[in-house]
C-alpha positions as CSV (number, residue, x, y, z in Angstrom):
1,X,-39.7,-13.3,35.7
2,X,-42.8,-15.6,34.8
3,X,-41.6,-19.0,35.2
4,X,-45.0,-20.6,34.4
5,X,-48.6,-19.0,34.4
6,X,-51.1,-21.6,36.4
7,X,-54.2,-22.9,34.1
8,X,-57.3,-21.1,35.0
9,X,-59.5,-24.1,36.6
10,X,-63.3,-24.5,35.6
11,X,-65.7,-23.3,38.2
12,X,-67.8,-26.7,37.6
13,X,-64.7,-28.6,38.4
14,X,-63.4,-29.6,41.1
15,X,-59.4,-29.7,41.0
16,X,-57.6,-32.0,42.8
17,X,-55.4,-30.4,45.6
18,X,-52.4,-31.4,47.4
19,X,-50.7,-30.3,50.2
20,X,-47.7,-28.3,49.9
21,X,-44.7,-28.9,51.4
22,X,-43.5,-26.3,53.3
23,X,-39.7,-25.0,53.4
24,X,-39.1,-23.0,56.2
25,X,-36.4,-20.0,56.2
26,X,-33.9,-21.3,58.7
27,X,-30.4,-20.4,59.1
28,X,-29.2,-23.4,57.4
29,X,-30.4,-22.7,53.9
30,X,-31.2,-25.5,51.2
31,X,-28.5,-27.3,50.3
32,X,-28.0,-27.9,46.4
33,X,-25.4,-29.9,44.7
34,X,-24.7,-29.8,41.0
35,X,-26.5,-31.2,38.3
36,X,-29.3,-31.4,41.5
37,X,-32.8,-31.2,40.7
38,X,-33.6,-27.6,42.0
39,X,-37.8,-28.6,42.3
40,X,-40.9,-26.0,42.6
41,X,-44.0,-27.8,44.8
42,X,-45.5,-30.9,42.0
43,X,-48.9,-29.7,40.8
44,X,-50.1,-32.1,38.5
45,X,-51.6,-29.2,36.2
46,X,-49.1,-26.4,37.3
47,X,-45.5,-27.2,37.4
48,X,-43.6,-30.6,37.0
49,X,-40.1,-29.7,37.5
50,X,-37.5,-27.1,36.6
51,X,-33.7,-27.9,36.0
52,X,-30.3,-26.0,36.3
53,X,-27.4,-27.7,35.5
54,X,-24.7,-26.4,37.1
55,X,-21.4,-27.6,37.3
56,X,-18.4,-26.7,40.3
57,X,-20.8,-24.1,42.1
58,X,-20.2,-23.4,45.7
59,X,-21.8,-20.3,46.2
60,X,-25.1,-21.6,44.9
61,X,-25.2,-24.0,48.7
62,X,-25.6,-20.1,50.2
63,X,-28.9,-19.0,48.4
64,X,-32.1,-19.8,50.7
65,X,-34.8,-21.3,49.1
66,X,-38.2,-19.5,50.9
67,X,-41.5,-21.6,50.1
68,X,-45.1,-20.7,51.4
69,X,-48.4,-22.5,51.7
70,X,-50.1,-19.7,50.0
71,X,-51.5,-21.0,46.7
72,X,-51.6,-17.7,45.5
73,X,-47.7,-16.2,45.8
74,X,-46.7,-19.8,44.3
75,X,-44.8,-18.1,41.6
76,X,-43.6,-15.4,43.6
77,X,-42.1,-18.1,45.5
78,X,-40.3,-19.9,42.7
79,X,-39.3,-16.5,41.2
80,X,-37.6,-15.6,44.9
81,X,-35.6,-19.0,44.4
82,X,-34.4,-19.3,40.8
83,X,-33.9,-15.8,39.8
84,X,-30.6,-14.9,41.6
85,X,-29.3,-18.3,40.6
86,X,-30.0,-17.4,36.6
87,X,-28.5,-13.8,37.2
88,X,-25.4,-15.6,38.9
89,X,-25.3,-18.4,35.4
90,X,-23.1,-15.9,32.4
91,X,-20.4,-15.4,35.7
92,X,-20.4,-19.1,35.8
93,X,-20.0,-19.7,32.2
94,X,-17.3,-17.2,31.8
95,X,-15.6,-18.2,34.6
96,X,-15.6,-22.0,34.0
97,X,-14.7,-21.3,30.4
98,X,-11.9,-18.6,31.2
99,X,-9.1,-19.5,28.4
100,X,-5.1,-19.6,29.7
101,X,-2.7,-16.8,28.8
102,X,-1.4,-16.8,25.4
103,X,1.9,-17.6,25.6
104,X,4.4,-16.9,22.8
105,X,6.4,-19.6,21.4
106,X,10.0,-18.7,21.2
107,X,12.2,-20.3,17.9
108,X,15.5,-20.7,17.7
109,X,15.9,-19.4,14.2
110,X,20.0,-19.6,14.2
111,X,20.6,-16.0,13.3
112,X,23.7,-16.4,12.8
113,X,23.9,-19.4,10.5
114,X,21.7,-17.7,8.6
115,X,24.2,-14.4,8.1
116,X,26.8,-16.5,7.3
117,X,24.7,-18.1,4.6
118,X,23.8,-14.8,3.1
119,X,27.1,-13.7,2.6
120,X,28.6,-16.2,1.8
121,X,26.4,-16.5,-0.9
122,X,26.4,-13.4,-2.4
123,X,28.8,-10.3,-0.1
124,X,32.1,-12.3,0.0
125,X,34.9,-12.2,-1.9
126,X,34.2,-15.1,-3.7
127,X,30.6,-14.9,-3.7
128,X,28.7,-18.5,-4.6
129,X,26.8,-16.3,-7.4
130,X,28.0,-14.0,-9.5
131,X,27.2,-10.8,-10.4
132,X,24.7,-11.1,-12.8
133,X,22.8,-13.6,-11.0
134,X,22.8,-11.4,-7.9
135,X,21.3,-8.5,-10.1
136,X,18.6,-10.7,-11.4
137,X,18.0,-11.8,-7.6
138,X,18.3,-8.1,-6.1
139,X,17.3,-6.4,-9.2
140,X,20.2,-4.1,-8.9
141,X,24.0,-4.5,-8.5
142,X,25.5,-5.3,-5.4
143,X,26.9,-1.7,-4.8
144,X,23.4,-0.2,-5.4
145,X,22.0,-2.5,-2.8
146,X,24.8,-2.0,-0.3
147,X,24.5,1.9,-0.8
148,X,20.5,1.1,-0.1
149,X,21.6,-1.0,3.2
150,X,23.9,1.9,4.4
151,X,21.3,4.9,4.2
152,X,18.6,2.5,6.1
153,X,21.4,1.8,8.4
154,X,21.6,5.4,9.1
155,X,18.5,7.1,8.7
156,X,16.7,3.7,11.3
157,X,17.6,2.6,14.8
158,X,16.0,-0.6,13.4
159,X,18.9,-1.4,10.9
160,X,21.3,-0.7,13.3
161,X,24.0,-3.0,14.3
162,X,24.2,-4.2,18.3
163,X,22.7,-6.3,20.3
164,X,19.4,-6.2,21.2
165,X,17.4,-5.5,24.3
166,X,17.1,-9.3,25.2
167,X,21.0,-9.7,24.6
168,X,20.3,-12.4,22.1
169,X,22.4,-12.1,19.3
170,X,20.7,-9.3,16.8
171,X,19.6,-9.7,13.3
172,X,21.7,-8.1,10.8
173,X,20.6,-5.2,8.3
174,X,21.7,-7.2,5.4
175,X,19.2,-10.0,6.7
176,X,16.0,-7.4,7.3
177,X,17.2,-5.5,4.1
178,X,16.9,-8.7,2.0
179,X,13.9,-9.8,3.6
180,X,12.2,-6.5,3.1
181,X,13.4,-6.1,-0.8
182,X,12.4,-10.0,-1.3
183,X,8.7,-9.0,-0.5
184,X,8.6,-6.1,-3.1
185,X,10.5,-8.0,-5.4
186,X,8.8,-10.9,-5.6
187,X,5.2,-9.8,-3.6
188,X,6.1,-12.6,-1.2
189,X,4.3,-13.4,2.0
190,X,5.9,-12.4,5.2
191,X,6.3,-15.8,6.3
192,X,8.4,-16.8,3.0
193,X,11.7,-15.1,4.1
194,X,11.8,-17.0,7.3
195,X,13.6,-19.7,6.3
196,X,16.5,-18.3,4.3
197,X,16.7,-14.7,6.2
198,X,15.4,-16.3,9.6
199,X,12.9,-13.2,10.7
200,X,10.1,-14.0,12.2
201,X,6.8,-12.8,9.9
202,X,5.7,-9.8,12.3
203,X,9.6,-9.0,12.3
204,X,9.2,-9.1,8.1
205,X,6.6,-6.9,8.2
206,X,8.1,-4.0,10.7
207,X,11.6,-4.4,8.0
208,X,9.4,-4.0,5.4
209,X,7.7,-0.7,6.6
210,X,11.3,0.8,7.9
211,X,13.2,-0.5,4.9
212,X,10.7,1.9,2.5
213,X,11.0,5.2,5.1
214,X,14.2,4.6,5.2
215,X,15.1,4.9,1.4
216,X,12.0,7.6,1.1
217,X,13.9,9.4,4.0
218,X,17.3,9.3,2.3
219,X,16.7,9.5,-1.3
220,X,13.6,10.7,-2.2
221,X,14.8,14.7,-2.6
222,X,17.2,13.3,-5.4
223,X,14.8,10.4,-6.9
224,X,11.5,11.9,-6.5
225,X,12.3,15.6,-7.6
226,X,10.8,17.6,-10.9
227,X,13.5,17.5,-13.8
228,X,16.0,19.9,-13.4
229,X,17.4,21.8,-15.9
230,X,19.7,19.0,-16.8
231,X,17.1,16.3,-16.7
232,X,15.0,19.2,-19.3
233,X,17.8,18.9,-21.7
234,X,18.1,15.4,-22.4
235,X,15.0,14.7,-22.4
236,X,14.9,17.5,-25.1
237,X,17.7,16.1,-26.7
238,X,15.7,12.3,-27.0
239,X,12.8,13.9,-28.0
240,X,14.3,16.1,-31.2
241,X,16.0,13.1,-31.8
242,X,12.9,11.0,-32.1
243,X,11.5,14.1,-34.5
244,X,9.8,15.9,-31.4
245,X,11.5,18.7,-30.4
246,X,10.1,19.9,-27.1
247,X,8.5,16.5,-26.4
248,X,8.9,15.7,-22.3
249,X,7.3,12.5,-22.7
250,X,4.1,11.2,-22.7
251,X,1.0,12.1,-20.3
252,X,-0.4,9.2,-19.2
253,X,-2.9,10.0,-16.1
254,X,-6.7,10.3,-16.4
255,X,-8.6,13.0,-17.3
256,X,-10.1,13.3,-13.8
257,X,-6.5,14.2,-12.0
258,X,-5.9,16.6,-15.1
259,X,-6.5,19.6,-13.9
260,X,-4.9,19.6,-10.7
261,X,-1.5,17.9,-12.2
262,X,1.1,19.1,-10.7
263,X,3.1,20.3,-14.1
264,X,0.7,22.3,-15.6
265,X,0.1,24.2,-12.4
266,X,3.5,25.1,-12.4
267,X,3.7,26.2,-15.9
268,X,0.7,28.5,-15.1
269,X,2.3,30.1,-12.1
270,X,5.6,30.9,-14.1
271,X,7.0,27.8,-11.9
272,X,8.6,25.3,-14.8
273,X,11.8,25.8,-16.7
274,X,11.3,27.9,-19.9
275,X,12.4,26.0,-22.7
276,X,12.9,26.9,-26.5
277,X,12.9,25.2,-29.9
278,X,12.7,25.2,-33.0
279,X,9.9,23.4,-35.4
280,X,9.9,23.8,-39.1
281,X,12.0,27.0,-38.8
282,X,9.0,28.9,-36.0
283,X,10.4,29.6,-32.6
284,X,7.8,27.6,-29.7
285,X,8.7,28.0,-25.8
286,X,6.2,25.7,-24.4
287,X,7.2,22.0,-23.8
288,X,4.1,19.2,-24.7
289,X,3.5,15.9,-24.3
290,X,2.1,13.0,-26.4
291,X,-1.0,11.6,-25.3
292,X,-4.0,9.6,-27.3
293,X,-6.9,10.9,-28.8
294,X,-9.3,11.4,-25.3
295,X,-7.1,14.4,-24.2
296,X,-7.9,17.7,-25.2
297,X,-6.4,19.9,-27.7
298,X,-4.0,22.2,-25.7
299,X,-0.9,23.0,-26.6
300,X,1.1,20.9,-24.0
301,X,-0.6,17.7,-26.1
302,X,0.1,16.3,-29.6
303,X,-2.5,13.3,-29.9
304,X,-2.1,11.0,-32.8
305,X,-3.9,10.8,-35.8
306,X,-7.0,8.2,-36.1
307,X,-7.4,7.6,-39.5
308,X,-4.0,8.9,-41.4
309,X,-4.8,9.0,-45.4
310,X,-1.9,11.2,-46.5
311,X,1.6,9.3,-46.3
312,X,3.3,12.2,-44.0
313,X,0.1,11.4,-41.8
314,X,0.8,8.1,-41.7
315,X,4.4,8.5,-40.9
316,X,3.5,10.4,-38.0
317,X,1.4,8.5,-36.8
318,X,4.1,5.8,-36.7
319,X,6.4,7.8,-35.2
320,X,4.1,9.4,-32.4
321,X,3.1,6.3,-31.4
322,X,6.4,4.6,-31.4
323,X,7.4,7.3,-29.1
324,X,4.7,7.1,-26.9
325,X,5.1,3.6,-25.9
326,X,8.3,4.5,-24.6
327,X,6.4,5.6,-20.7
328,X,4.5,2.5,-21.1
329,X,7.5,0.4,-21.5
330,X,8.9,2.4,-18.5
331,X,6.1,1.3,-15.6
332,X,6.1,-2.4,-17.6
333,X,10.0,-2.2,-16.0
334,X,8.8,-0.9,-12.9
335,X,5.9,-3.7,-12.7
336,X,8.5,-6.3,-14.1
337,X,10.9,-5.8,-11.4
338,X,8.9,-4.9,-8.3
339,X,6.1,-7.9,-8.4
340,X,4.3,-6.0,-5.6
341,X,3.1,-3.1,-8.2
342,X,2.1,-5.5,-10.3
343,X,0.0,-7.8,-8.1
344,X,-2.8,-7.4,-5.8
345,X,-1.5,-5.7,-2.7
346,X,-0.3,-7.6,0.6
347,X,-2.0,-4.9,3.4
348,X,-4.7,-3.0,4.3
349,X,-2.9,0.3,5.3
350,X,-2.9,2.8,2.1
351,X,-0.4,4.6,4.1
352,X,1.8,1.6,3.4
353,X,1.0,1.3,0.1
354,X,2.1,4.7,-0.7
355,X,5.4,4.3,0.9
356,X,6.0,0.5,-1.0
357,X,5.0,2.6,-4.1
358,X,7.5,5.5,-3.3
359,X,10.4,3.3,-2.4
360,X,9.8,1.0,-5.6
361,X,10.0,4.6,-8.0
362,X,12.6,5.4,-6.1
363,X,15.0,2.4,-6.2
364,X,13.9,1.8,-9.9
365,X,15.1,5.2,-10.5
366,X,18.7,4.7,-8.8
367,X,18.7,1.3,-11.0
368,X,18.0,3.3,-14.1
369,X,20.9,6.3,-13.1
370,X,23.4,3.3,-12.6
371,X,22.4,1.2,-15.0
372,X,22.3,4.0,-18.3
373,X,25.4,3.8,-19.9
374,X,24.7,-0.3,-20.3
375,X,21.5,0.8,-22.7
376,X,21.4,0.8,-26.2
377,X,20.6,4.4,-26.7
378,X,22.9,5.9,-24.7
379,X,26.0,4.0,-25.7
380,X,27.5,7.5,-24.6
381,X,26.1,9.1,-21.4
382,X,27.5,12.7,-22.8
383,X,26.9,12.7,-26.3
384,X,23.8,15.0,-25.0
385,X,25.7,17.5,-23.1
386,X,26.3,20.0,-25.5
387,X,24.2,19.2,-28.6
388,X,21.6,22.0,-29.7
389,X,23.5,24.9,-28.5
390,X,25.8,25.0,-30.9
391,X,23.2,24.6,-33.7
392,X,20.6,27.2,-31.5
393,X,17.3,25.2,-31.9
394,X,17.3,23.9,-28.1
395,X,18.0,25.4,-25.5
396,X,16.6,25.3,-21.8
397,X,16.7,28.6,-19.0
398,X,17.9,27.9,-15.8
399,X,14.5,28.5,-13.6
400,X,14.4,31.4,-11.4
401,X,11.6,31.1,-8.6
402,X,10.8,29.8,-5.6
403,X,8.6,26.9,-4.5
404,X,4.9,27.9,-3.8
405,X,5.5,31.0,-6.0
406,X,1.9,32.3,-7.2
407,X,1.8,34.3,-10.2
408,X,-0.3,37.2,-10.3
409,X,-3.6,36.6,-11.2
410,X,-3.1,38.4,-15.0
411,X,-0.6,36.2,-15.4
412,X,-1.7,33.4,-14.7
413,X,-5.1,33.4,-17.4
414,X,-2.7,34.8,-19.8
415,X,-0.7,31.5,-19.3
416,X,-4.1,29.1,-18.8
417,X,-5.3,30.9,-22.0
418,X,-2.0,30.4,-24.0
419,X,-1.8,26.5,-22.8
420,X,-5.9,25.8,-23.9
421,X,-5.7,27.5,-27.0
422,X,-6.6,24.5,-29.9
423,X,-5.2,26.9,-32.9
424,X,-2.0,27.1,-31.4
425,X,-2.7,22.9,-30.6
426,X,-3.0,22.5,-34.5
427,X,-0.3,24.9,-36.3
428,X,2.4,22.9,-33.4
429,X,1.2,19.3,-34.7
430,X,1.2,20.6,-38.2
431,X,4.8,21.9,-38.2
432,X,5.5,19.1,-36.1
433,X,4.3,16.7,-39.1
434,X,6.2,18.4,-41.7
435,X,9.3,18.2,-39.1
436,X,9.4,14.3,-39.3
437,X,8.9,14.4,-42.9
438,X,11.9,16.0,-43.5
439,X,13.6,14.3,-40.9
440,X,12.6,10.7,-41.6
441,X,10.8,11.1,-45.1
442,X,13.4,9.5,-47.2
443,X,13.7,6.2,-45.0
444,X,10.4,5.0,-46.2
């Protein structure tokens, strides 16, 4: 290290020289006390002073300071002196700046009091709100919630009642429960719930997480499954209703996930459930969806038409879109009654993002099993059971296969072919136009 470079002296002029004081290497080396002034010889041209402020040092008083009379090995000198203290100065600074241990604040949050509150106010007998107000604050019925409390209960050690491991008395699972379903209800902050369910935030946050694999765990075989042969048949049902027979609904994913969706890669490998209907008196066995004009023409999808002149192409036009908005409707619900869809999200982790999203589908879809007979349109859960077989234009096979089956490849380009084909696409939406004629013709 080059503390200072020395000012090359004219050979015409004589410099002005002093004598150098000499510091000897003794056993007793130089003492230095802090904030001292830690000097190099005074030359007037070559070095004035040089400063280390050093607080609380008391290894520093063991470093020798070794000084010669040699002109020439002046800055070897100084270097020899100050450069072990400057390697010795981050240590220092670390170690006089060294912060305490964190210690966690404990708060006495009054469990207990706070159960009592919660039960009082909506699991007792005589509840302080009633029913409907507890459904509009749950967004469910009480029974739903409590059969939502029971399977986290069972399928987590985390929701388990006892005490816990510091023998303070534990939180309850209908306190982490309603904590957890607070957050995707109403997208609150993990700190929010403290004062009415008393949990701590980072406590929130781990009931959050085990309150969604918890319902994914116990009901997402039921809740999350491909329709069923039942599920085929009303939705059959709806759709000749509406004046689409074979209509499953409306496709309503992008065009980039389209050809790797799920359904039509099971209706290529001879996976789905064969269905059969009837359409202006011709026979079709291949269910469709409605979509809007971007999607191709295949004959899973009935788009609606742009610029209707005719009046049946109007009417069907009404009608298809009518019908369609039905899925939108749908994930409005979903948004509506989980706020956490619907807003940007609270964490980082997509993992938990999926599982939020899972358990939201999930419990919306146990809301909508227990909440059906209450709707409009199906004043009468059953009314659907039976109807079409009697009159033989619907009816929908029981599936025989096995998950992962693979049809040969013959097979499956006969069945990519017969999906893809746009004649097919246009003689199904022109029977289909002449259906709701018939159907609904005279109302206008």
């Amino acid at each position: 290290m080059r503390i200072m470079e020395c000012e090359k002296a004219d050979e015409n002029t004589q410099r002005e020289r002093k004598e150098c004081d000499c510091l000897q290497l003794s056993e007793t080396p130089l003492k230095i006390c802090p904030f001292n002034l830690f000097a190099a010889p005074k030359r007037h041209s070559f070095i004035a002073k040089l400063r280390i402020r050093l607080d609380n040092i008391d290894w520093i008083n063991e470093i020798p300071v070794v000084c010669s009379c040699d002109d020439n090995n002046e800055n070897e000198i100084i270097e020899e002196a100050i450069v072990p203290v400057i390697f010795q100065v981050p240590r220092i600074i670390n170690c006089s700046h060294r912060r305490r241990p964190y210690q966690r604040r404990y708060i006495e949050r009054n469990r207990v009091t706070g159960h009592e509150n919660l039960y009082n106010d909506y699991f007792s007998p005589n509840p302080t709100y009633p029913p409907n107000l507890f459904r509009r604050i749950f967004r469910m019925y009480q029974h739903v919630f409590l059969r939502l409390v029971k399977a986290a209960e069972a399928y987590e050690t985390f929701f388990a009642p006892g005490p816990n491991g510091s023998g303070r008395v534990p939180i309850t699972s209908l306190q982490k429960c309603t904590a957890a379903l607070r957050m995707l209800a109403y997208r609150k902050g993990a700190d929010r719930t403290d004062e009415y369910c008393r949990l701590g935030e980072s406590t929130t946050f781990v009931a959050l997480e085990k309150f969604t694999e918890a319902v994914i765990d116990a009901f997402g075989a039921e809740y999350l499954r491909s329709p069923n042969a039942n599920d085929l048949q009303r939705l059959l049902q709806i759709g000749a209703h509406r004046g689409f027979p074979g209509m499953m609904g409306r496709f309503c994913n992008d065009l980039t996930v389209l050809h790797r969706f799920p359904i039509f890669d099971d209706m290529m490998n001879v996976r789905a459930p064969r269905v059969n209907y009837m359409v202006n008196e011709k026979h079709y066995n291949t269910r469709y969806y409605l979509t809007d004009g971007i999607y191709p023409q295949w004959t899973t999808f009935i788009q609606s038409i742009p610029l209707p002149e005719t009046p049946k192409d109007r009417l069907f036009a009404e009608r298809q879109e009518a019908a369609r908005k039905d899925v939108e409707r749908a994930f409005g619900v979903l948004q509506a009654r989980f706020a956490v869809i619907r807003k940007p999200a609270l964490t980082w982790s997509e993992q938990l993002m999926r599982k939020i999203l899972k358990c939201c589908v999930i419990i919306h879809n146990m809301v909508v099993e227990d909440e059906r007979d209450t709707y409009a349109n199906y004043s009468d859960p059953t009314e659907f059971d039976n109807y079409g077989n009697e009159e033989g234009h619907l009816n929908v096979e029981d599936p025989e296969y096995e998950v992962g089956y693979i049809a040969p490849i013959t097979a499956y380009i006969q069945n990519r072919n017969r999906i893809r084909n746009a004649r097919a696409h246009q003689v199904l939406r022109a029977d289909l136009i002449e259906n709701i004629w018939q159907k609904f013709g005279d109302l206008n």
